[in-house]
Every structure is written in structure tokens, then in C-alpha cells.
C-alpha positions as CSV (number, residue, x, y, z in Angstrom):
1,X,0.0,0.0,0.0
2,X,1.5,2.8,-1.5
3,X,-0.7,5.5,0.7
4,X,0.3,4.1,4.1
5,X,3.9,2.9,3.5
6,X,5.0,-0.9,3.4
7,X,5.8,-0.5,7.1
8,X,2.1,0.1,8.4
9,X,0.3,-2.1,5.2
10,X,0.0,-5.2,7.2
11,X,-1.4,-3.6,10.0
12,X,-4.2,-2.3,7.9
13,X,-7.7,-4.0,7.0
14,X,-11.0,-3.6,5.1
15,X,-13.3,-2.7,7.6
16,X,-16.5,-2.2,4.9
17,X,-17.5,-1.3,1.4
18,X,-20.4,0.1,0.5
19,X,-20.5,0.2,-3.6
20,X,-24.2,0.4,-5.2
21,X,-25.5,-2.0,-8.5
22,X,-25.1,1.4,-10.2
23,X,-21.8,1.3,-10.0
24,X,-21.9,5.5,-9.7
25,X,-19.8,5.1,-6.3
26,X,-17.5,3.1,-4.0
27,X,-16.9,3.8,-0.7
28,X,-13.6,1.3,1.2
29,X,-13.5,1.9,5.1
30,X,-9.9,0.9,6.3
31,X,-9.3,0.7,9.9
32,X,-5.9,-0.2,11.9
33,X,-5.6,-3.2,13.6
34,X,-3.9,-1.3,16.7
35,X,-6.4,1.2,16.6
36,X,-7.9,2.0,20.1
37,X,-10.8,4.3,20.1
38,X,-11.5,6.0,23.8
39,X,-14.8,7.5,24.2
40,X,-15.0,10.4,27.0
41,X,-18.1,11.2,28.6
């Protein structure tokens, strides 16, 4: 993965697509696998 760097492309993973029969768009959520997300509240 060009975008990330070679170093952080294994630690990264399709999380979702979402691509309509239309074919007029394609959205790719990629998440970290060492990703920690804190909620404060």
C-alpha cells in the first residue's frame, strides 16, 4: 500500500464497502488493527 507505506500495510484492514448496483460510487472503510478508540463522557 502505497498510501500508508509498506511499514504500516499489514497492520491495515478492510473494515466495509459500500459500492451500489449502479456502479456511480464506491466507498472502502480501512481501519488499523492497533487502533484504540476512547470514548470520553
Amino acid at each position: 500500500m502505497e498510501l500508508f507505506g509498506s511499514d504500516e500495510a499489514e497492520n491495515i484492514e478492510i473494515f466495509n464497502v459500500d459500492a451500489p448496483s449502479a456502479g456511480s460510487y464506491c466507498h472502502v472503510d480501512l481501519v488499523h488493527k492497533n487502533y484504540i478508540m476512547q470514548f470520553v463522557g
